[in-house]
C-alpha positions as a printed Julia matrix, in Angstrom:
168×3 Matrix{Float64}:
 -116.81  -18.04  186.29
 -115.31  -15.23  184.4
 -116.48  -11.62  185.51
 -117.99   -8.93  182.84
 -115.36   -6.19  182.57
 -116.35   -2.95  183.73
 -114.67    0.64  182.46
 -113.07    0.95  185.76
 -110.85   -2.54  185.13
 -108.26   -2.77  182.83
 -107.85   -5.56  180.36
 -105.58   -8.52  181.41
 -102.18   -7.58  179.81
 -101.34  -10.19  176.71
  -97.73  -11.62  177.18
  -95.66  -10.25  173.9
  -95.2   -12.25  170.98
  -91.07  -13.24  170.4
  -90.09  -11.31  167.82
  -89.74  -14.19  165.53
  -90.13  -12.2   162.3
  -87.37   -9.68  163.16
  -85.44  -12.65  163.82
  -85.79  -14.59  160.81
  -85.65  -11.23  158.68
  -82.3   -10.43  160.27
  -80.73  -14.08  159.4
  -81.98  -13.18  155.88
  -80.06  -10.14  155.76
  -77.24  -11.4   156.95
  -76.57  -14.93  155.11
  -75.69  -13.74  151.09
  -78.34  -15.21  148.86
  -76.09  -17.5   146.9
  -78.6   -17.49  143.87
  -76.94  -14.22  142.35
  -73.7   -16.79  142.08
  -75.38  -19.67  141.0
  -77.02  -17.73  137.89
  -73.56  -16.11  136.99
  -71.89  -19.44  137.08
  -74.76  -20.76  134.91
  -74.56  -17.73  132.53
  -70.83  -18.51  131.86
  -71.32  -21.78  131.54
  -74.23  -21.67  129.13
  -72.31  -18.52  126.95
  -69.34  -20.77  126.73
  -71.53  -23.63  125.47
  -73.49  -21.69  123.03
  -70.2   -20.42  121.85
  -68.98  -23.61  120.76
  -72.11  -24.85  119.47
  -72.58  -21.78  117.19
  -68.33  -22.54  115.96
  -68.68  -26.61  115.74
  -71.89  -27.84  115.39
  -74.36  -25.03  113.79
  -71.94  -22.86  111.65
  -74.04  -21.22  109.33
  -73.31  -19.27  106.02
  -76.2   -16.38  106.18
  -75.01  -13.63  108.16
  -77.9   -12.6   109.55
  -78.56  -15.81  111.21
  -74.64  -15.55  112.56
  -75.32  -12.35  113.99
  -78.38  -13.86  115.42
  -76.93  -16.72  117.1
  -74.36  -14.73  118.39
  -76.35  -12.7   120.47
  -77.03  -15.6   123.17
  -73.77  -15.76  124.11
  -73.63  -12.12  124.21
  -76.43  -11.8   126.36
  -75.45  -14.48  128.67
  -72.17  -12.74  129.22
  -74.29   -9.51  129.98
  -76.01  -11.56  132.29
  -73.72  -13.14  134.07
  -71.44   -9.52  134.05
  -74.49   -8.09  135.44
  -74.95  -10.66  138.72
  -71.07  -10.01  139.23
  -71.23   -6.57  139.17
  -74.5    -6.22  141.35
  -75.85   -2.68  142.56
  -78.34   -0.94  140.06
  -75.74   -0.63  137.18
  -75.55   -4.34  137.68
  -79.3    -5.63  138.11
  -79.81   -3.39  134.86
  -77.18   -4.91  132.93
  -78.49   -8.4   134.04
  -81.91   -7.79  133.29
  -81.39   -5.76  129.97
  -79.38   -8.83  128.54
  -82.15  -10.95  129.95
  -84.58   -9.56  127.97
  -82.46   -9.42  125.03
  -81.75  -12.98  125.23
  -85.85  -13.6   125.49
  -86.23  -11.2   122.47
  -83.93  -13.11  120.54
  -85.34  -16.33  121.42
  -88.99  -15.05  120.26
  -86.95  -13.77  116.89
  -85.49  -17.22  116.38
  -88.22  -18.95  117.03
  -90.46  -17.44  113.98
  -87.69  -17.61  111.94
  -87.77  -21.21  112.27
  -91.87  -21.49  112.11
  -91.72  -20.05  108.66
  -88.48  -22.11  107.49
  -90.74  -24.88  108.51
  -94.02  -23.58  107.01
  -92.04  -22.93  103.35
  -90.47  -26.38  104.05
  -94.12  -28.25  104.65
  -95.33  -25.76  101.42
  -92.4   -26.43   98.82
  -91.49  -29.7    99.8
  -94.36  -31.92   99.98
  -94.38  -35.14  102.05
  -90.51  -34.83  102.92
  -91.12  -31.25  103.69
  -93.44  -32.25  106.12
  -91.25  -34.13  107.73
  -88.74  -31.41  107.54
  -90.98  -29.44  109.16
  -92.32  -31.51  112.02
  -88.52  -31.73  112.81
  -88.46  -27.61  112.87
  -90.91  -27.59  115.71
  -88.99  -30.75  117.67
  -86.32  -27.49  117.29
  -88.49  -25.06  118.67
  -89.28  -26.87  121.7
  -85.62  -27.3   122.04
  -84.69  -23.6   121.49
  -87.27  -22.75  124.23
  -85.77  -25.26  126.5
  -82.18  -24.76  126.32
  -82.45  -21.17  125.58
  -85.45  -19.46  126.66
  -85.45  -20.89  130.46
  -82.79  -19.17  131.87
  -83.39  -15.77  130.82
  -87.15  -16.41  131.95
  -86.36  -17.37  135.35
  -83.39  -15.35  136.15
  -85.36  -12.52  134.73
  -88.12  -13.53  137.43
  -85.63  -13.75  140.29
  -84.51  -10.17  139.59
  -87.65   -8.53  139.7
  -88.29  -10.26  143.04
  -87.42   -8.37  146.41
  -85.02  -10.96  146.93
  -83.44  -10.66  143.76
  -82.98   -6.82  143.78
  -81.95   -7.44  147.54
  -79.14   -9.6   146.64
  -77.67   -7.06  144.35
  -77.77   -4.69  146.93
  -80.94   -2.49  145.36
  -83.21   -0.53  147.8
């Protein structure tokens, strides 16, 4: 039968708890996260594909949709320079092209809703067509474009992303 505690006795002590979070936060710190170069590998390799898709299979006469292509390579390689580099200079650079990637994305992505809404306007029937094809295109552009920068973006504004490029 367990007795009522009075002021005069003292509380059974509680055995301590192994420090199992310490532990497990320590192996953390000490194993690299190998995420920071997994997305510069994929940021090279995705720069260097865009790059020859933009010279062999979308060359395009109107400069302003060069210049546009162009910068998703360009940001990749920002990207990719800034999960190298690492530090603050670094997780700026990474997230800066990033975000300029995403911007560019949302850019091309009108431009290509109102190709298709003058192609379904000018065009009739076939126009239609044209245009259903336009959004196929836009749920491509998101896909092979817009996912990276989204989740990398993510990672980096995570603890563990700004700890693996050594940010306080």
């Amino acid at each position: 039968m367990a007795r009522a505690r009075s002021k005069h006795r003292k509380a059974p002590a509680t055995p301590a708890a192994p420090p199992a979070s310490r532990d497990r936060r320590d192996r953390r710190d000490r194993a690299p996260d190998p995420r920071r170069w997994i997305y510069a590998g994929l940021d090279l390799v995705f720069a260097a594909v865009y790059a020859i898709a933009i010279v062999l299979v979308i060359p395009n006469r109107l400069p302003s949709a060069m210049l546009q292509l162009w910068t998703f390579p360009l940001a990749s390689v920002a990207m990719a320079a800034g999960m190298v580099i690492g530090g603050r200079g670094g997780w700026w650079t990474a997230v800066a092209g990033g975000s300029f990637a995403l911007a560019s994305t949302i850019l091309l992505i009108v431009r290509i809703a109102i190709s298709a809404a003058f192609l379904a306007g000018v065009y009739g029937a076939f126009g239609k067509a044209a245009a259903t094809f336009a959004l196929v295109m836009i749920a491509l552009v998101v896909e092979l474009v817009a996912l990276l920068p989204i989740v990398q973006v993510k990672y980096l504004m995570t603890r563990a992303g700004r700890r693996a490029l050594r940010l306080p």
